[in-house]
Structure formats: structure tokens, C-alpha cells
C-alpha positions in Angstrom: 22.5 -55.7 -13.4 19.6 -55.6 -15.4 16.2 -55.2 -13.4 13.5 -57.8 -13.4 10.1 -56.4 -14.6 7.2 -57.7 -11.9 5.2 -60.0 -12.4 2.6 -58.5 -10.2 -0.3 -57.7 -11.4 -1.4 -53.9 -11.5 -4.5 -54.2 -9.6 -2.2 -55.8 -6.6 -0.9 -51.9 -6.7 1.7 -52.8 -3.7 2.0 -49.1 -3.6 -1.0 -47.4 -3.2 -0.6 -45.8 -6.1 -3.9 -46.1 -7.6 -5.3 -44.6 -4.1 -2.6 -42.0 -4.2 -4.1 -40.6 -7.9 -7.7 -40.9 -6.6 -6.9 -38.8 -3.3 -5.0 -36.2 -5.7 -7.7 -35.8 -8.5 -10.5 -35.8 -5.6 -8.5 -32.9 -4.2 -7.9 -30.5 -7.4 -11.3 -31.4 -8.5 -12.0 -28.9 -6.0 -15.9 -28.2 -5.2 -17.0 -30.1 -8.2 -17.9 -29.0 -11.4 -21.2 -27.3 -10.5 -19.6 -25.4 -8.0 -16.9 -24.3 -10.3 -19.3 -23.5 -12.8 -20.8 -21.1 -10.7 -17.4 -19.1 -10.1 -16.8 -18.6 -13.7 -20.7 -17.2 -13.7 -19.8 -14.4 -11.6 -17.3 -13.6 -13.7 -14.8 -15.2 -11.1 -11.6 -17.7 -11.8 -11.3 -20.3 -9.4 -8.4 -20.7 -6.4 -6.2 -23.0 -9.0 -7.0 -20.9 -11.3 -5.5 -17.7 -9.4 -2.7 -18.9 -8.8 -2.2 -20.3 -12.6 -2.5 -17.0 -13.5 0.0 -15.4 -10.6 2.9 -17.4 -10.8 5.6 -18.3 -13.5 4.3 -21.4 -15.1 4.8 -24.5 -13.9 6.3 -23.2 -10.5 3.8 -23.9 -8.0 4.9 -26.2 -5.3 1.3 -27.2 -3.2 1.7 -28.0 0.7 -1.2 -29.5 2.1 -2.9 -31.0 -0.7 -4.8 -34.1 0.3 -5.6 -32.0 3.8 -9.5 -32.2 4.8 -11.8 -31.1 7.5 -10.7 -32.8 10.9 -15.0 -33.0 11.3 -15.7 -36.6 10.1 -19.2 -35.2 8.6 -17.4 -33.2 6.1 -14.4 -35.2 5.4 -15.3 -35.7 1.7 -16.4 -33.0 1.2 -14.0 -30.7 1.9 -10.2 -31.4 -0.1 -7.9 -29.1 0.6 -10.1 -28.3 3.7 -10.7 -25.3 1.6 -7.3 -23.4 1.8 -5.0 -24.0 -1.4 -1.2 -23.2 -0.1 2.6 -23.2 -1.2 5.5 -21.9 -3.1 6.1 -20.8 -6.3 7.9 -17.5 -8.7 6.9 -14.4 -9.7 9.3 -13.0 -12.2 11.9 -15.7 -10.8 11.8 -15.1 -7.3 10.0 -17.1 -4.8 6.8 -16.6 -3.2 4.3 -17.8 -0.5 0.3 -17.6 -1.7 -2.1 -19.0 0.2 -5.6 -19.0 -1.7 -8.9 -19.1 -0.4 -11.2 -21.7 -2.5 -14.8 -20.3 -2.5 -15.8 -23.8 -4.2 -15.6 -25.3 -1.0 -18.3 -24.4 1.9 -18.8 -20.8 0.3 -14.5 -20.5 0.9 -15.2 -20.8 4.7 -12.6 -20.9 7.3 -12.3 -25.0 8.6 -9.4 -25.6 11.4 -7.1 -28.1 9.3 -7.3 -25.0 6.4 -6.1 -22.0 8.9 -3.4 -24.5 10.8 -2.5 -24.5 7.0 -2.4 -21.0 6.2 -0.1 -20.1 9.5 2.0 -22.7 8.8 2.8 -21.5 5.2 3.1 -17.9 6.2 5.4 -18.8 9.5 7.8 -20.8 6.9 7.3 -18.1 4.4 8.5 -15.4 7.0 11.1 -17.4 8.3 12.8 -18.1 5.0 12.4 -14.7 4.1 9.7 -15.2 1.0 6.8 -12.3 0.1 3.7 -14.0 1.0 0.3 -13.6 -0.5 -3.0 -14.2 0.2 -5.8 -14.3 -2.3 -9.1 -13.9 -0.1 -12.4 -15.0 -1.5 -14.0 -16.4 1.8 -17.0 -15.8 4.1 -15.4 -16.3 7.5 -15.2 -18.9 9.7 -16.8 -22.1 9.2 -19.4 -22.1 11.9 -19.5 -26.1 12.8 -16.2 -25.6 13.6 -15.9 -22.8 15.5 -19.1 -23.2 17.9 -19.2 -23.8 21.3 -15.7 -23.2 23.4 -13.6 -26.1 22.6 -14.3 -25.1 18.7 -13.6 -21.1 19.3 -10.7 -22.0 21.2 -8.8 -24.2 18.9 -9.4 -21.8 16.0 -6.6 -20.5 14.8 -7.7 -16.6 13.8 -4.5 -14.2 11.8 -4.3 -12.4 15.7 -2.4 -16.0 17.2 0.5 -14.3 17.4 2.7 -11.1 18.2 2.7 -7.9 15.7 4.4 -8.9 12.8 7.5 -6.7 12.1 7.4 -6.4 8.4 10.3 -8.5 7.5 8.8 -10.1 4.4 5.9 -8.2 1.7 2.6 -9.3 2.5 0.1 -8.1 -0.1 -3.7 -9.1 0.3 -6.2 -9.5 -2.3 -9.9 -9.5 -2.0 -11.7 -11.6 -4.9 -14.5 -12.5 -3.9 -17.0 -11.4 -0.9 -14.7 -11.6 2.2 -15.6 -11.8 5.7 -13.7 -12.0 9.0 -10.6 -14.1 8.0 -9.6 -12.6 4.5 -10.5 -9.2 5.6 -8.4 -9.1 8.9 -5.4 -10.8 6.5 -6.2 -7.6 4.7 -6.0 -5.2 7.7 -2.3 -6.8 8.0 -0.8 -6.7 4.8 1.6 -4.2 3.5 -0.6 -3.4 0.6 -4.5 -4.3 -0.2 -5.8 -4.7 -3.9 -9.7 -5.0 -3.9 -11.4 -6.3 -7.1 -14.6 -3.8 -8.2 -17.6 -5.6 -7.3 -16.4 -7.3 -4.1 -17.0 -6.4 -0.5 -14.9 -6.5 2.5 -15.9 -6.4 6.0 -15.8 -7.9 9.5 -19.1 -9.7 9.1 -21.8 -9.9 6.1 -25.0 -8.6 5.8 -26.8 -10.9 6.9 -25.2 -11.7 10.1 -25.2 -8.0 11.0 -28.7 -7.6 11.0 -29.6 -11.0 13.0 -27.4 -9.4 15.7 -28.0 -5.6 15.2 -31.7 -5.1 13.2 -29.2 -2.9 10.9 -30.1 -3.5 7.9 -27.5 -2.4 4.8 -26.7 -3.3 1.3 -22.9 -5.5 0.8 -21.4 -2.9 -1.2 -22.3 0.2 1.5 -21.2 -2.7 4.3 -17.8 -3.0 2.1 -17.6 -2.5 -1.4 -14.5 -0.9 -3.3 -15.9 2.9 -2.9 -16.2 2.8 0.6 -12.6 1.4 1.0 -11.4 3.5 -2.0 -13.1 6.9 -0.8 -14.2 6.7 3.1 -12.0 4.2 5.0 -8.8 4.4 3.2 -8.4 0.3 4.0 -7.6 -0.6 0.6 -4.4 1.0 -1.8 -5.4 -0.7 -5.3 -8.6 -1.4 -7.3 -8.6 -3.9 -10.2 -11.2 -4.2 -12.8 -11.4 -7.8 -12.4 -9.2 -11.1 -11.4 -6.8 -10.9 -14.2 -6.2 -7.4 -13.5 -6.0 -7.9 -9.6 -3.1 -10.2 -10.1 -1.7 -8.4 -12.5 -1.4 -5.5 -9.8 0.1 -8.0 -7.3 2.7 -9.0 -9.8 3.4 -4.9 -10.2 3.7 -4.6 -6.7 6.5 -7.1 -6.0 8.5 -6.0 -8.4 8.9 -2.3 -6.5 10.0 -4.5 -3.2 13.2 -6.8 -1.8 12.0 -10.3 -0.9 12.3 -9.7 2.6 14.1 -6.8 4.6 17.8 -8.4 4.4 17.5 -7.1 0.8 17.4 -3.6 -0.5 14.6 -2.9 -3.3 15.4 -4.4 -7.5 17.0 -1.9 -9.2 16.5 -2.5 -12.9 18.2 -0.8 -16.0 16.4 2.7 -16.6 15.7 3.5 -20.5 14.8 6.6 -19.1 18.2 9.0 -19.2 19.1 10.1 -15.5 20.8 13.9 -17.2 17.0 14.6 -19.0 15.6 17.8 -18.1 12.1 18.8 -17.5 11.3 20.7 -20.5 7.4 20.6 -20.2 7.7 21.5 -17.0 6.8 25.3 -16.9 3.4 24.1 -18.6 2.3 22.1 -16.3 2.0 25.1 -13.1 -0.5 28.1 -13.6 1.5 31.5 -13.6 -1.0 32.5 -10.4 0.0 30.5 -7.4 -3.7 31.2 -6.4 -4.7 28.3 -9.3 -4.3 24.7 -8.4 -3.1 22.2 -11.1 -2.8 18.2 -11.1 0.5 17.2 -8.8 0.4 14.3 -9.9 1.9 15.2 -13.8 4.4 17.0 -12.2 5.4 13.1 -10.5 5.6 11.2 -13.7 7.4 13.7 -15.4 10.0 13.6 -12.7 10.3 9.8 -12.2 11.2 7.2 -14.7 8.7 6.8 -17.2 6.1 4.9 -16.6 7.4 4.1 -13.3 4.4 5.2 -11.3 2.7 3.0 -8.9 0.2 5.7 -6.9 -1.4 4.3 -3.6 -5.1 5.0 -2.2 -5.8 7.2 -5.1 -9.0 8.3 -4.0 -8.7 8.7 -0.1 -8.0 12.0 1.0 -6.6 13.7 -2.3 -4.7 16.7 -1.3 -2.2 14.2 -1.1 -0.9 11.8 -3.7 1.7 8.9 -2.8 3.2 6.8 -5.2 6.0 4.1 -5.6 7.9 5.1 -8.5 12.0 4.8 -9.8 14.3 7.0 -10.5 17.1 6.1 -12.6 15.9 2.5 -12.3 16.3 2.7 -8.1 13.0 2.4 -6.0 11.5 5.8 -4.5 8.3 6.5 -2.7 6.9 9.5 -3.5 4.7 12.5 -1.2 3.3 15.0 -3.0 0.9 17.7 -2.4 -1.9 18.0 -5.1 -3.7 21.6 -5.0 -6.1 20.3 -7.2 -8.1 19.1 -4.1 -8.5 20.9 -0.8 -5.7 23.1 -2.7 -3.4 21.3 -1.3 -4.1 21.6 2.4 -3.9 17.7 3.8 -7.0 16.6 6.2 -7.0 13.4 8.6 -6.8 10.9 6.0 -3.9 12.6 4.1 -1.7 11.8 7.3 -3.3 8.7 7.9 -2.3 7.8 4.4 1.3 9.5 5.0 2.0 7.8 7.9 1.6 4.2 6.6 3.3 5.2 3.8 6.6 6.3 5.5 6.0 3.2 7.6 6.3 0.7 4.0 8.6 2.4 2.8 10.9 2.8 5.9 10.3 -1.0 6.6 11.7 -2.1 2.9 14.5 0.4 2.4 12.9 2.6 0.2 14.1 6.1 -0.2 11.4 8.9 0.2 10.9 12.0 -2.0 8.5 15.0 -0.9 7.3 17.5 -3.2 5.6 20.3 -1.2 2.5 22.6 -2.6 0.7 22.7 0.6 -1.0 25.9 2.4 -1.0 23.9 5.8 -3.7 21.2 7.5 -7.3 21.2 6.7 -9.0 22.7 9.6 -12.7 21.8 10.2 -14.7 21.2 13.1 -15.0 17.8 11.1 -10.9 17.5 11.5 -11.3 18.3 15.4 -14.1 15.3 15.4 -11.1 13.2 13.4 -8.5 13.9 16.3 -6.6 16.4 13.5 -3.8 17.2 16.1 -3.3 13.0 17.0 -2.9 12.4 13.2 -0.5 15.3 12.3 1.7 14.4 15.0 1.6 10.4 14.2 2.6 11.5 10.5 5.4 13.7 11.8 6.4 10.8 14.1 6.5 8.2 11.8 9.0 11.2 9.6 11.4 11.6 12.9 11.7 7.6 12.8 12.4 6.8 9.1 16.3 6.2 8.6 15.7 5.9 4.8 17.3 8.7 3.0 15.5 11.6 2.8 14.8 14.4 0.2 12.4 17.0 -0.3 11.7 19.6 -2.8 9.4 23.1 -2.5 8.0 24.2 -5.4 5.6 26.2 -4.6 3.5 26.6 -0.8 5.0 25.3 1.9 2.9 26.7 5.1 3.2 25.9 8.6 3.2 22.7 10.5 2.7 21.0 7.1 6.0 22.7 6.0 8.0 20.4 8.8 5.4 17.0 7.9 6.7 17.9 4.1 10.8 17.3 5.2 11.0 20.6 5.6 13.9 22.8 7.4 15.4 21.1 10.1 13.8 17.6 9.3 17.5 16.0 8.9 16.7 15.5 5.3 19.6 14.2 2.6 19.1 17.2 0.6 16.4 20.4 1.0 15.9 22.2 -2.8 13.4 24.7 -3.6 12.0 26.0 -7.0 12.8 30.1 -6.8 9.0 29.9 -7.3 9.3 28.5 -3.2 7.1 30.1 -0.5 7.7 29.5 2.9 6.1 30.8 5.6 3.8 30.4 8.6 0.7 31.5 7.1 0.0 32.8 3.6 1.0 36.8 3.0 -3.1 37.7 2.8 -4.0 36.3 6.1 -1.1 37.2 8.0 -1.4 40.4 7.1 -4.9 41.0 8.9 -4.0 38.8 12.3 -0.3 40.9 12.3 -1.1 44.4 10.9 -5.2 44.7 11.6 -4.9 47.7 13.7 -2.3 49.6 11.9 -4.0 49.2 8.7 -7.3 50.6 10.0 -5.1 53.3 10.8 -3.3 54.3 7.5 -4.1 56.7 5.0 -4.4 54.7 2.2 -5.3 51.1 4.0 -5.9 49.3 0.6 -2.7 50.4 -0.7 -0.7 50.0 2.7 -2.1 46.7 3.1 -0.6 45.3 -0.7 2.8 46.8 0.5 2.7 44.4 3.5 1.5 41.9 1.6 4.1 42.5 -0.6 6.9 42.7 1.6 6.2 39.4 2.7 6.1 37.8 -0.1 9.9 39.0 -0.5 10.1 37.3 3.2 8.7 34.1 1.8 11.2 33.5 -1.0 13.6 31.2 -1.0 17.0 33.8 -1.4 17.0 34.3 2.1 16.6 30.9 3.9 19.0 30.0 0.6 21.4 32.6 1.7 21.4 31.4 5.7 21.5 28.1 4.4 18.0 26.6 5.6 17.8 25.3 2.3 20.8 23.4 0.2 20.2 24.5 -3.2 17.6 26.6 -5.1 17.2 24.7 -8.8 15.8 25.0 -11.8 12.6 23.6 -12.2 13.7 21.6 -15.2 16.3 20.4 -13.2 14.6 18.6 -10.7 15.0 15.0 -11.9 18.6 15.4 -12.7 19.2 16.8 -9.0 16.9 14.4 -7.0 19.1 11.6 -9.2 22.4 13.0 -8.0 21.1 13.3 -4.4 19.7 10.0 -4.3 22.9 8.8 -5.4 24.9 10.5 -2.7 22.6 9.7 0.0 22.2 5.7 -1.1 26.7 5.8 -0.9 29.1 4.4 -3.1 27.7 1.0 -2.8 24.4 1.5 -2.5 24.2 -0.1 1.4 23.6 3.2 3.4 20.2 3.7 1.5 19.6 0.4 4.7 17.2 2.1 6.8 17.0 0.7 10.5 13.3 -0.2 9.8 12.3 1.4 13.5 8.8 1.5 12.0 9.2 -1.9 11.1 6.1 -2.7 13.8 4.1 0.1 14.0 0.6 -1.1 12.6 -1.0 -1.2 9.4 -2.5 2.2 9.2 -1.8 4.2 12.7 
């Protein structure tokens, strides 16, 4: 049967449909257009804008939209309450992002925006989705959060218990972020930081009405300081575009949540190619550093590389990579800096690395150059023996599979940090250009032989034949030959034999590379 049309007339609207439009353009006009003018002037996209650029077209599904402040003063002033949240796809597979929207009350935290926010990440974690928040936001909104009933009915990212790591959760900071969007940050699984921004637990200017300190943003919390001196932050982007281009990048090396194992995707790169260039790339003198981090892309697939906290503590580099197409997370010592020899932010950095990766099922690779901790009264001040043995720690507890290759140094404690012998690792190799040992030949030679070299005829020549002698000791033949170590390779063999191991240790199916995820709650960076 054949509907009637209506005779009513459209201004009756029976519907509210005419309000319904007016609510929903009143809400995605965001802060107007002056206030939207000014984000583009500092070289900023807006919220909407963000996630435009993040997600596959025409995915996003908004929760939340006609939401507004619950404080009848700035009920019109406030759509979205400031807090822009819901689902969409990155590459096909769904995501949570939550958005701070700096058009609105400077980004400012508002009660009905938070109560927002949680409620999108606890669905997101409880459907198993990667969640995402894109902070651009001075902190809380003080109206709201003044005086006890409004700092009690708050809702701060500390409501609830440690969260266990079952989805991603990468953080961005876009704009000049204070409380909220920087303790988001101090949660998530990875941090990108766009140049230019600042992150901190309070800005400038409120830090010097309570202190009389006086500093500039970018010494308070700008990129260097996070990049360089607190370690806070893993990526820097050049600008927006770039930033959520690096989020995108990110995903794609993790599972949606940890009922997954990581993507595998079809290598171009052949799993049987040798290292040809390889022999280039370390000096003949083990005394001369060179650039680790070559050696790690020449290994891995090409173009695979993903490196984490590039700048922060250097003698050690760790990246996300693929090998043969599967998901690794690489350790590797770079004798470029500190030649080698890891400090307190080198196993700060460790540790929450093996705690990612053994969280998300990713397999971890160590490639050992390392002539032992950086000792320093400065290292003594940084509790040197707490953070070796949390990195070690954090290595006992990670059921991911395992394996570790010596190429060159491998020197005390750090020798056992590095997978070493007797770590329970898949598969021990070393390069027959290996040297294991407590100390290095040239100082163990004074502390064991001092006496008997003042002693000798020729002390200059005795002392070279010690030295000498245990450099033989050092090699790999014997450890090889008592089997402490499960193969010595070739060193243009490495990426065939880390494939073949990774294979093994992953199983026939794939399903024992399933770690346990026992470091599934430790926090952030321990």
C-alpha cells in the first residue's frame, strides 16, 4: 500500500528535526570560526580535523556529540563539552580516539568531557579496540573542579586500577598539554610529541604563582627535554600530519588487543639474503665504535625499522622492526655513544621496552656490543644497581621467545641484561668476532696480574702475553665447544639464522610466540 505524503507543513516539524540539525551544526562548529582560525595560525589542524586525517575516510563513528558542560553558565558555549570521542579504522581495523578540542575553553578538561573520555576508553578496552588519544589541552577546567564537591566529582585518568595492557594505547601531544593529556601520556604504550609543543604536569604560569619558579614552556616540557633528559616521550613528529602519520605506523607493528598476536604481512624482502655489506659496516679494531644501528636495518626487513626514544640514553638503540614480514623488537648496543656501555636511562628504556613487547606477543632480538654498565658517581646518584636489576627483572619475566646474538663485547652483568648465557633464550649465536668476559683483557690484567707483572723481566712484554692469553679465553670456540652458546655464525648469516630461529621458537602454527604477558601491569616506565 502506497504511502500518503503529509500534508503537514514543514515548519510543524513533528520531529524535531529542524532542532536536531541546529544542535548538530552548533556542535561541529566547534569554538567558532575565530577560534578555529587561530588553530590553523599556529600551524595547528583542529580536533575534527585530526581525526579526518587519522582514520580511513568516512569511518568515524562520534559518541557524545551534542554533550555540553553540566555548568549552566557555559552550556552554549561548550559543544562537545570539549572532548571529541568514538570509533572508527585505521588500515581496516577498528579504533577508539578520543580528541581533545583546544577551540573550546583553551581544550580544558569540563566533567561531562572526561565522564566521556572514560567511558570511550572502558568500551574500547572491553571490546578489545587500540585506543588513542590526541592531547591538545591545558588541564582541568578550573570552574569545575574548585571547591570539594567539584574536585571530587572529577573524573582524573588515576579513577581506576593499573591498567594491564590488554589493548595499544598510544598518546599524542599536539598542542601545549597540561595535567590530563600529559598523565594520558604517562599511561600509554607509546608517546609521539609534535616539535614545538610542551608537556608537563602544570604550565608556566601556574608554577610560578605557586612556586616563584620562573621557567620558559619548552625547558618546563618541550620535545628536547622529553627526547634527551626524561625519556617520557618515544616519537617526535615534525608537525600534525606527520604525528598521525607516526600513530598510523605504530598500529600497524601491534594486535588489536592481546587475544591477538602481532600482523604479519608479506615480506618483499627474501628471508635466505645474506649480509653482504656487512663486514663494512664494523671497524677491524674492536677498540673503534661504529653506528649499531646500520647493522639493525641491514638485518631486518627493509625498511622495517620503527626505533623508540632515539635520543635518550644512546648506548642503546631499540626498535620495532619485521623479520620475514613477523614483528620483532629489537636491543642493540650502539658503541658509537658511551661505546656501548648502557647508563640509567639505557635500562630504563630497556625495561619498558621488554614490558611492550612482552605485553603484545612480540618476540625480542638482542644484539650485544657492550663493555658493561656506565659507572659514575652520577649512575650511583641514578640508583644504577635498582635500574640494572629492574631491566634484568623485566628479562626473567618475558615469556616471548627470546634470541640474542654477540658480535662483538659482551662484558659482565650487561652480558646476562643482553640474553646472555643461561638467560633461557630460544637461541644464543655469536659472531667468531665474540668476546665474552667479565672485564675487558686490558683491565683485567692489572686487577688479576699487578704484582706479578711488577715482578717480571720484561713486564711490557709479559703483560701483552696475558693480555693475549685472554683474549683466546674470550673467544667464542670454547663456551661454543661446552656448549654455552648454540651456534657460532657467519656474520652474513645473521638474518638468515635469526629467521630460522624465530621460526622454530614462534612453532608450527605460530601460537607459542603467545607470551603470558606477566609484565602485562608493571608501569609505564619502571
Amino acid at each position: 500500500m502506497k504511502h500518503e505524503q503529509s500534508d503537514l507543513r514543514a515548519d510543524d516539524d513533528p520531529y524535531h528535526l529542524e532542532r536536531l540539525a541546529a544542535a548538530k551544526k552548533h556542535a561541529l562548529s566547534m569554538g567558532g570560526p575565530d577560534k578555529v582560525a587561530r588553530q590553523h595560525q599556529l600551524g595547528r589542524l583542529t580536533a575534527r580535523e585530526r581525526i579526518e586525517r587519522l582514520l580511513d575516510p568516512q569511518t568515524f563513528h562520534e559518541l557524545g556529540l551534542l554533550a555540553h558542560s553540566d555548568r549552566k553558565a557555559d552550556k552554549d558555549t561548550t559543544p562537545t563539552d570539549g572532548e571529541i570521542t568514538g570509533f572508527g579504522e585505521i588500515d581496516g581495523r577498528a579504533v577508539y580516539v578520543g580528541a581533545d578540542d583546544s577551540t573550546i575553553k583553551a581544550g580544558s578538561y569540563g566533567r561531562i568531557g572526561q565522564k566521556k573520555e572514560h567511558a570511550g576508553q572502558d568500551y574500547a578496552i572491553k571490546k578489545g579496540f587500540p585506543m588513542i588519544n590526541l592531547g591538545d589541552a591545558g588541564g582541568g577546567r578550573i570552574p569545575d573542579i574548585m571547591g570539594a564537591p567539584g574536585m571530587m566529582s572529577i573524573v582524573l585518568p588515576i579513577d581506576k586500577p593499573p591498567r594491564d595492557r590488554f589493548v595499544p594505547y598510544v598518546a599524542t601531544i599536539m598542542g601545549d598539554c597540561f595535567g590530563g593529556p600529559t598523565f594520558y601520556a604517562a599511561l600509554a604504550d607509546i608517546v609521539i610529541q609534535v616539535k614545538g609543543t610542551v608537556m608537563a604536569v602544570t604550565g608556566p604560569s601556574v608554577l610560578e604563582a605557586a612556586t616563584g619558579e620562573q621557567v620558559a614552556p619548552q625547558d618546563l616540557g618541550g620535545w628536547e627535554l622529553h627526547a634527551r633528559t626524561t625519556g617520557q616521550v618515544d616519537l617526535f613528529a615534525e608537525d600534525d600530519a606527520h604525528c598521525l602519520a607516526l600513530v598510523r605506523k605504530v598500529l600497524g607493528y601491534l594486535p588489536s588487543n592481546a587475544n591477538h598476536l602481532p600482523p604479519t604481512v608479506k615480506s618483499e624482502d627474501p628471508a635466505s639474503r645474506r649480509l653482504d655489506d656487512i663486514y663494512r659496516m664494523l671497524p677491524a679494531s674492536p677498540r673503534q665504535g661504529y653506528d649499531m644501528r646500520r647493522v639493525v636495518k641491514t638485518i631486518v626487513d627493509d625498511g622495517s625499522v620503527l626505533e623508540l626514544k632515539p635520543l635518550y640514553d644512546r648506548s642503546l638503540s631499540v626498535a620495532l622492526a619485521r623479520l620475514d614480514g613477523m614483528v620483532v623488537g629489537v636491543l642493540a648496543n650502539n658503541p658509537m655513544f658511551s661505546a656501548g656501555a648502557m647508563g640509567w636511562g639505557a635500562c630504563e628504556k630497556a625495561t619498558a621496552f621488554i614490558t611492550l613487547c612482552d605485553s603484545f606477543h612480540i618476540p625480542l632480538i638482542f644484539l650485544h656490543d657492550t663493555p658493561g654498565f656506565f659507572v659514575s658517581r652520577a649512575a650511583e646518584e641514578h640508583k644504577m644497581p635498582l635500574r640494572i636489576m629492574q631491566f634484568l627483572d623485566a628479562l626473567h619475566h618475558a615469556t616471548v621467545p627470546k634470541l640474542s646474538v654477540i658480535l662483538r663485547k659482551s662484558y659482565g652483568m650487561a652480558h646476562c641484561n643482553m640474553l646472555g648465557a643461561n638467560m633461557k633464550a630460544d637461541r644464543l649465536f655469536a659472531w667468531p668476532t665474540a668476546d665474552v668476559s667479565f672485564m675487558a683483557p686490558e683491565v683485567a690484567v692489572n686487577v688479576v696480574y699487578g704484582r706479578k707483572l711488577t715482578s717480571a723481566v720484561d713486564p711490557k712484554a709479559e703483560r701483552q702475553r696475558l693480555i693475549d692469553e685472554m683474549n683466546e679465553m674470550n673467544s667464542p670456540w670454547e663456551a661454543a665447544g661446552l656448549n654455552l652458546i648454540d651456534d657460532i655464525i657467519d656474520p652474513a648469516d645473521t638474518r638468515i639464522e635469526l629467521i630460522r630461529a624465530l621460526r622454530t621458537a614462534m612453532g608450527p602454527d605460530g601460537e607459542m610466540g603467545r607470551g603470558k604477558r606477566l609484565l602485562a601491569s608493571w608501569p609505564t616506565m619502571y
